[in-house]
C-alpha positions in Angstrom: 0.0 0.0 0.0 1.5 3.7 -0.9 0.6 6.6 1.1 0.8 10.1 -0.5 0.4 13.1 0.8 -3.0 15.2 0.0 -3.4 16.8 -3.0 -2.7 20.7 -3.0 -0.7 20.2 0.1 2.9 19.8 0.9 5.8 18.4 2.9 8.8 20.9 3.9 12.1 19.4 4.5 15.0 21.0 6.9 16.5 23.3 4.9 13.2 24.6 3.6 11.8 24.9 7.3 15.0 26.6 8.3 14.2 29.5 5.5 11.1 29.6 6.5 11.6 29.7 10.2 13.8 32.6 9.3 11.7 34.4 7.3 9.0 34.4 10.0 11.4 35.4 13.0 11.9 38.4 11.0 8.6 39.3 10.7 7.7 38.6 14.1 10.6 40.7 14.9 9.5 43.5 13.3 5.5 42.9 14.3 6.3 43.7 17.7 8.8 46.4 17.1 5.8 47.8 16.3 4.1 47.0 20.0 1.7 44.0 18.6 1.3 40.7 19.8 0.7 37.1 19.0 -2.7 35.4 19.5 -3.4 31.7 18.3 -7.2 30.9 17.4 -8.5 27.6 16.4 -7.9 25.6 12.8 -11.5 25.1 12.9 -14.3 27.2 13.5 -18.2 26.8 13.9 -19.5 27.1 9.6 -21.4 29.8 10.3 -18.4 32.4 11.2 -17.8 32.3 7.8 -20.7 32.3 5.7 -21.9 35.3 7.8 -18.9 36.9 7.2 -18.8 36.0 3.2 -21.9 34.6 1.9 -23.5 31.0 1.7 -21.6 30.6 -1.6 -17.9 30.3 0.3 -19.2 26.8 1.4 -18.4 25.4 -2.1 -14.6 26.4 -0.8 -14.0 25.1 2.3 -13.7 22.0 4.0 -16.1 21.9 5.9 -18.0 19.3 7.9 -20.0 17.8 11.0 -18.6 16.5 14.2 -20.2 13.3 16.0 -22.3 16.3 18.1 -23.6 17.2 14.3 -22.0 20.6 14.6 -21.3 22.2 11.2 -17.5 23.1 11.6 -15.0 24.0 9.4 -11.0 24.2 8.3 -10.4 28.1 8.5 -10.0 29.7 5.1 -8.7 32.8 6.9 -7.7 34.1 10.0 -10.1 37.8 9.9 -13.2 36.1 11.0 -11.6 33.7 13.6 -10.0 37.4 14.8 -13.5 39.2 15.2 -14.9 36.1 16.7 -12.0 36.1 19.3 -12.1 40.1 19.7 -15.6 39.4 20.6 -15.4 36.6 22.8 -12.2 38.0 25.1 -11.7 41.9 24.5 -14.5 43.3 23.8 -15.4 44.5 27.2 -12.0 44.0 29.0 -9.2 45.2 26.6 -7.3 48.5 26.6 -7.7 50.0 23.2 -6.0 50.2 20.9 -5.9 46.2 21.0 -2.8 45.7 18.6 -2.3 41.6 17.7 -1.0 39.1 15.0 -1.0 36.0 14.0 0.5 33.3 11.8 -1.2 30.0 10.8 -2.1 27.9 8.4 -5.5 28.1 6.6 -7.5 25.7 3.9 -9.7 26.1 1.3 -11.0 23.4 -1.3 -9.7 25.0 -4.7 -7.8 23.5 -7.7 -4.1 23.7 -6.9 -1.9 25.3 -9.2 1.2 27.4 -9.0 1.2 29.7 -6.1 -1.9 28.5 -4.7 -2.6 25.2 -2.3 -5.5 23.8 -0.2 -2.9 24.2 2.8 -1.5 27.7 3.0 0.2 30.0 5.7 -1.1 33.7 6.5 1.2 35.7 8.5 -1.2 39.0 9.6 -2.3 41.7 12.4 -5.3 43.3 13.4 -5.5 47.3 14.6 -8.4 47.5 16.6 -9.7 50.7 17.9 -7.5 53.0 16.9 -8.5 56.5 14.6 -8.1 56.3 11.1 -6.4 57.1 9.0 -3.7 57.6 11.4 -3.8 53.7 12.3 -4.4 53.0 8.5 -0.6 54.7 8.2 0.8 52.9 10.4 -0.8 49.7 9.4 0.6 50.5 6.1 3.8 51.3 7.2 4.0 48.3 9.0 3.2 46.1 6.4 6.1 47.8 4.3 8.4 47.5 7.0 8.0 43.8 7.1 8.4 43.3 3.5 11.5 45.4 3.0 12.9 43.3 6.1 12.7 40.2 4.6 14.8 41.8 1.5 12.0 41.8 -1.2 12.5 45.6 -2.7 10.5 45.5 -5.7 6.8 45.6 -3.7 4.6 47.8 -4.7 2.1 49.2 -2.1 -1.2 50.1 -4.4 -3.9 52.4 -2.3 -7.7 53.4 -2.6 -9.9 54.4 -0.5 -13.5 53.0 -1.2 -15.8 55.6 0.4 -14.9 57.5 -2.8 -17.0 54.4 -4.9 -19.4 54.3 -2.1 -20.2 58.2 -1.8 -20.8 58.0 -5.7 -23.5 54.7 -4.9 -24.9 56.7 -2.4 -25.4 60.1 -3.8 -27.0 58.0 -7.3 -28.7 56.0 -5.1 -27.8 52.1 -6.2 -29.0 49.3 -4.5 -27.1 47.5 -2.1 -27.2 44.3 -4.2 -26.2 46.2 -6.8 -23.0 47.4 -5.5 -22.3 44.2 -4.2 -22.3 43.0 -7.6 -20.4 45.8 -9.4 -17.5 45.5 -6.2 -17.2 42.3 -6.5 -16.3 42.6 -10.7 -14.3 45.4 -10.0 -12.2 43.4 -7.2 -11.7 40.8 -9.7 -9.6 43.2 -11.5 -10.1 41.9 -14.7 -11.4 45.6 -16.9 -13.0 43.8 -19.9 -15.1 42.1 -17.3 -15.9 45.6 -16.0 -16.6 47.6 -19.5 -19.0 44.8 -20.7 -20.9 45.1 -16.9 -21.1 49.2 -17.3 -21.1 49.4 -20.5 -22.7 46.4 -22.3 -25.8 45.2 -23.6 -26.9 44.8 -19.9 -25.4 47.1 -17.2 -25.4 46.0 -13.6 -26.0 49.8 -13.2 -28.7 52.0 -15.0 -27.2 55.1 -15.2 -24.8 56.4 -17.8 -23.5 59.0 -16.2 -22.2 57.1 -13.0 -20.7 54.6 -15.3 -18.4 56.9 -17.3 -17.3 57.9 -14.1 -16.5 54.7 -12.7 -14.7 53.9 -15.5 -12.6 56.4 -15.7 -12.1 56.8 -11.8 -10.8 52.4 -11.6 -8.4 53.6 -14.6 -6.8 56.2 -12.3 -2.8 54.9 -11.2 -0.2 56.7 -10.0 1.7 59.2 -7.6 -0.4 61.6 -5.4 -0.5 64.0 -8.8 -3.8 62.1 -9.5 -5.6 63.2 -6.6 -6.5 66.5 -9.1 -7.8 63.9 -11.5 -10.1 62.3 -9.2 -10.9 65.9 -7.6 -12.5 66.6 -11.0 -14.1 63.8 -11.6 -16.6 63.9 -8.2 -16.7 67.6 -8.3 -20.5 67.6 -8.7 -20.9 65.5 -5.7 -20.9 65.8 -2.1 -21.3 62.2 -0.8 -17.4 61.2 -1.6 -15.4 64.3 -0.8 -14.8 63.2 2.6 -13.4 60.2 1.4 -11.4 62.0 -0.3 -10.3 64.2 2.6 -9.3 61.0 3.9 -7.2 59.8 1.2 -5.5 62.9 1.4 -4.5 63.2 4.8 -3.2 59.4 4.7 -1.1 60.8 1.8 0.8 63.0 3.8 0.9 60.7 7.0 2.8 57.7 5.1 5.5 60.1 4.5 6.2 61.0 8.3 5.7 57.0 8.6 8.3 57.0 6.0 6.5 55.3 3.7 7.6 56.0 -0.4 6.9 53.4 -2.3 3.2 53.2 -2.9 0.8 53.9 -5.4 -2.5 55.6 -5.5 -4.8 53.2 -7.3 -8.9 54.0 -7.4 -9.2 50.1 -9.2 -8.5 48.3 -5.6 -11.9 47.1 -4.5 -13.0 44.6 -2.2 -16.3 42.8 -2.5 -17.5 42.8 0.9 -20.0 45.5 2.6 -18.1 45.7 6.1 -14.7 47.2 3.8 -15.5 50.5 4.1 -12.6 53.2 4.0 -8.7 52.1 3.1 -8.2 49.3 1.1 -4.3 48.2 -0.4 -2.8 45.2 -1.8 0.8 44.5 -2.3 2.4 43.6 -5.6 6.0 41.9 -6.3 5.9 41.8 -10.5 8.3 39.6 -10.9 5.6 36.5 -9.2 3.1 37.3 -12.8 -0.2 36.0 -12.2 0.4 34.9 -8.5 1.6 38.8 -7.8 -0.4 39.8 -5.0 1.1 38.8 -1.8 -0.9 41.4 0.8 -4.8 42.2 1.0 -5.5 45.0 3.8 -8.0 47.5 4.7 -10.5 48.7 7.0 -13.3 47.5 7.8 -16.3 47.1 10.2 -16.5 43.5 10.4 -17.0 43.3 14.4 -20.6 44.8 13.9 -21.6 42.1 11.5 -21.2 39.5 14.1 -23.5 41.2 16.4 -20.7 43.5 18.5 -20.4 47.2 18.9 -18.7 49.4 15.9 -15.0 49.7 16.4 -12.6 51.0 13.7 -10.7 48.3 12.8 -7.7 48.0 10.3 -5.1 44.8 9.2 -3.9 42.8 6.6 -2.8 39.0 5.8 0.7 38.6 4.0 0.6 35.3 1.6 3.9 33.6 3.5 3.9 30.8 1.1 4.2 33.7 -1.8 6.2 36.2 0.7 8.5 32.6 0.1 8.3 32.9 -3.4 9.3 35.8 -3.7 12.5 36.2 -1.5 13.8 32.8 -3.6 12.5 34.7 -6.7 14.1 38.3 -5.9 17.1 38.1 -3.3 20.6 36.0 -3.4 20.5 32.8 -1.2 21.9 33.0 1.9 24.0 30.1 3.6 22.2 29.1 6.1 23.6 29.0 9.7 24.6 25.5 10.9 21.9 23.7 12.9 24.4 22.6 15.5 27.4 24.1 16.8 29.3 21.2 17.8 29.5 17.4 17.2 30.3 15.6 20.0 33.0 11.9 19.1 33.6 9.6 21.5 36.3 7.7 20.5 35.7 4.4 22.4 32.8 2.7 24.6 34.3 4.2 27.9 33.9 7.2 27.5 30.7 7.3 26.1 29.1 8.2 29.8 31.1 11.1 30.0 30.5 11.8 26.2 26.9 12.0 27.4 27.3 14.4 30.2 29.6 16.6 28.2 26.9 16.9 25.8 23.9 17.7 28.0 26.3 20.2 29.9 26.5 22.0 26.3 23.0 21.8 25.9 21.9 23.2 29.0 23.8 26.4 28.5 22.4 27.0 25.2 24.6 25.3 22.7 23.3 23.2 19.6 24.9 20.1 20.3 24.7 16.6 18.9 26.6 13.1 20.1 26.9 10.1 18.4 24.2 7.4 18.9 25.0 4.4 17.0 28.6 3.6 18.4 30.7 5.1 14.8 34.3 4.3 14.5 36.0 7.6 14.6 37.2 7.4 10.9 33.4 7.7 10.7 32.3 9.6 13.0 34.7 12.7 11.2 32.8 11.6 7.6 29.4 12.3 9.5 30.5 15.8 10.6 31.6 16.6 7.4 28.4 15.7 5.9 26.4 17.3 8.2 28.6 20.3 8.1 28.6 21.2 11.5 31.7 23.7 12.1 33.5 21.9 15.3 34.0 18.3 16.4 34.7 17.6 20.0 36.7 14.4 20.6 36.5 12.8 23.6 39.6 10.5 24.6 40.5 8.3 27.3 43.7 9.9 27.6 42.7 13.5 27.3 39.8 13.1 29.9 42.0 11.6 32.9 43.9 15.3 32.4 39.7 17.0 32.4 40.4 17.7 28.6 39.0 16.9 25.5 39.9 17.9 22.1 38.2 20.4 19.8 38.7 20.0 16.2 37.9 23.6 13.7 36.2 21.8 10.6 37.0 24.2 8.5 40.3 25.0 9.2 41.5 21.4 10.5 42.7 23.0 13.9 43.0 21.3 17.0 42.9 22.5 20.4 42.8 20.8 24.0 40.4 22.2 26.2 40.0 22.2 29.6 35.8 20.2 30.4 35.8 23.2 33.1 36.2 25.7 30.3 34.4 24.2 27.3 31.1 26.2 27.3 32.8 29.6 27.7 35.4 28.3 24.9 32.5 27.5 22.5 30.3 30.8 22.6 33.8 32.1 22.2 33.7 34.0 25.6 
C-alpha cells in the first residue's frame, strides 16, 4: 500500500523549514517592534463564522464538515473572522484600546491547486483594533512595508484606494445594495473587460450612464499623489465622496512622516464585501506574474456584523507561502547557519558516559549540540561531521579526559585545540 500526501498540500524538508523559520522570526521581529502581539485561534471554527462573514456561496470552498455532536465546523480559510470572533469573545469588554495583535497560521480552502496557490496555505497578519483612522491605517501601512523590506523583497509595490470614494458616488446615485455588491465584486476581480462589458454592455449592472463613465474612468486612475487633481475633477458635482477624499489625502501625507515612499495611489483596488468601508491596499511583487499579489488589507467594520459594537478596525494578511516565493524569486541565497554548533565523538565505549554528560552540559547552556548514537568508528564519525557540516568536532579521549580535557577540532580549518571540560562552554560561545 502507498501513502501520498494530499493533493494541494505539501511536505517541507529541513532546509526549507530553516528558511522559513527565518523568514518568519523576522517578521515577528518587526511585528512587535511595532508594540503588537501574538494570538493563536482555532484551525477550525463553527461554519457559520464564515458564511456570515462572506456569503452561503464560500461553502463550495471550504472543507467543511459535521462533528459526531452534528455541529457544522470547518477548516479556516482565513484568519479575519476567527479574529472578530475572538475580539468578541475576550476583548470586547476587558481590553485596553487600541488592541494591537497578530497571528501566523495555516488556513485551507477546497480549490484546484496550481502554481502559487494550495489547499494548505500559511497567513502571516495583524489586526489594529480601535484605533483612529487614517492615522492607524498609516501605520498599518507602514508596518506592512516595513516587514516586507525586512525580509529583502524591494520591488513591492504598495497600491492604495480608499473605497468611500466608490461608495459616496453609490450613495449620492442611489444604487442598491445588491447592486453594489455585484459591481465590487467585478471590479475586485480586477479583470477591466469584465468591467466595460458590466457598465457598459448590452446589460449594465448599473442603469445610469453618467455614473458609469465615471466609474470607469475613476478604476483607470494609477499613480503618484499628482492624481488626486484627477479624481478631484471627476466627483466635483458630488458631495457624498469628498470626505473620502479628505481621507485619502490626509493618509497621503501621514505615510511620509511614517516613511513610507513606495506606494501607489490606485482608485481600481476594491473589495467585494460590505463591512470594507474606507482604506483598502494590496501589495504587488511583478516579478511572481499572475500569483503577484502577496498582501490584501483595509479597514473594515466587520466586528458589527457578528453582532458587537462598531469599532474601527484595520489589518492585513501577508501570503507567506508567496512572501516565500518571492524572497527565492528576488534576493541571493543566503548560507544558512549551521543547525548545530558542535558534534560531539567519543572515540571508544568508555567514555561514552562522560560523552553523554559533556553533551547535555552544552545543551543546557544554550549550545546546539549533537553526540553520536549508534557507536561510529572515529574514521566515521569525522565523515558524519563533514556531511552534516557542523563547524566543530569535540573528541573525547580516554587519555585527554584523565587530564579533564578533551579535544576540539575547527572543521574548517583542521585546527585542534585541547580544552580544559571546566572551560568548554565559555570556549565555544567564544567568551
Amino acid at each position: 500500500m502507498e501513502f501520498t500526501r494530499p493533493r494541494g498540500t505539501r511536505d517541507f524538508l529541513f532546509e526549507e523549514m530553516r528558511e522559513r523559520k527565518q523568514a518568519e522570526s523576522t517578521l515577528r521581529k518587526i511585528f512587535e517592534s511595532y508594540g503588537y502581539q501574538e494570538i493563536k485561534t482555532p484551525l477550525f471554527e463553527e461554519l457559520k463564522l464564515f458564511t456570515t462573514k462572506s456569503g452561503e456561496e464560500i461553502v463550495d470552498q471550504l472543507y467543511n464538515f459535521k462533528d459526531k455532536s452534528d455541529r457544522e465546523l470547518t477548516l479556516r480559510p482565513e484568519i479575519t473572522a476567527p479574529v472578530a470572533r475572538l475580539y468578541l469573545n475576550e476583548l470586547e469588554k476587558t481590553a485596553v484600546k487600541p488592541i494591537k495583535l497578530y497571528y501566523y497560521g495555516s488556513c485551507f480552502r477546497y480549490e484546484r491547486p496550481q502554481k502559487g496557490r494550495f489547499r494548505q496555505f500559511w497567513q502571516f497578519g495583524c489586526e489594529l483594533i480601535g484605533a483612529k483612522t487614517p492615522q492607524g491605517e498609516a501605520e498599518v501601512i507602514a508596518l506592512c512595508s516595513d516587514a516586507i523590506n525586512g525580509l529583502g523583497i524591494t520591488t513591492a509595490d504598495v497600491n492604495i484606494n480608499h473605497l468611500g470614494i466608490i461608495r459616496g458616488l453609490f450613495e449620492h446615485f442611489e444604487i442598491s445594495d445588491e447592486t453594489q455588491r455585484e459591481i465590487m465584486v467585478v471590479i475586485d476581480k480586477g479583470d477591466k473587460d469584465l468591467l466595460i462589458e458590466s457598465l457598459s454592455g448590452d446589460e449594465p449592472v448599473i442603469d445610469n450612464d453618467e455614473l458609469n463613465q465615471i466609474l470607469l474612468k475613476l478604476i483607470d486612475l494609477v499613480g503618484d499623489k499628482s492624481i488626486i487633481s484627477d479624481v478631484e475633477e471627476l466627483i466635483a458635482p458630488y458631495d457624498e465622496p469628498k470626505k473620502a477624499l479628505e481621507e485619502l489625502k490626509e493618509l497621503i501625507t501621514l505615510l511620509e512622516a511614517f516613511d513610507v515612499e513606495n506606494y501607489t495611489l490606485n482608485l481600481g483596488v476594491a473589495r467585494g464585501l460590505d463591512y470594507y468601508t474606507g482604506i483598502v491596499f494590496e501589495i504587488y511583487v511583478p516579478e511572481l506574474g499572475a500569483q503577484k499579489q502577496i498582501c490584501g488589507g483595509g479597514s473594515y467594520s466587520l466586528v458589527k456584523v457578528f453582532g458587537g459594537q462598531e469599532v474601527e478596525s484595520t489589518g492585513f494578511a501577508l501570503g507567506f507561502d508567496r512572501l516565500m516565493n518571492a524572497i527565492e524569486e528576488l534576493t541571493d541565497k543566503e548560507e544558512l547557519p549551521p543547525h548545530l554548533d558542535i558534534y560531539i565523538a567519543p572515540i571508544s565505549d568508555d567514555v561514552r558516559p562522560k560523552a553523554y554528560e559533556i553533551t547535555q552540559l552544552l545543551r543546557k547552556n544554550g549550545i546546539k549540540a549533537d553526540v553520536d548514537l549508534n557507536g561510529k568508528k572515529f574514521r566515521k564519525l569525522i565523515d558524519y561531521a563533514n556531511r552534516i557540516k557542523v563547524p566543530k568536532i569535540a573528541i573525547i579521549g580516554a587519555r585527554d579526559l584523565e587530564e579533564g580535557k578533551i579535544t576540539i577540532k575547527d572543521m574548517e580549518s583542521g585546527n585542534q585545540e585541547l580544552v580544559d571540560i571546566d572551560n568548554i562552554v565559555e570556549y565555544i560561545k567564544g567568551e
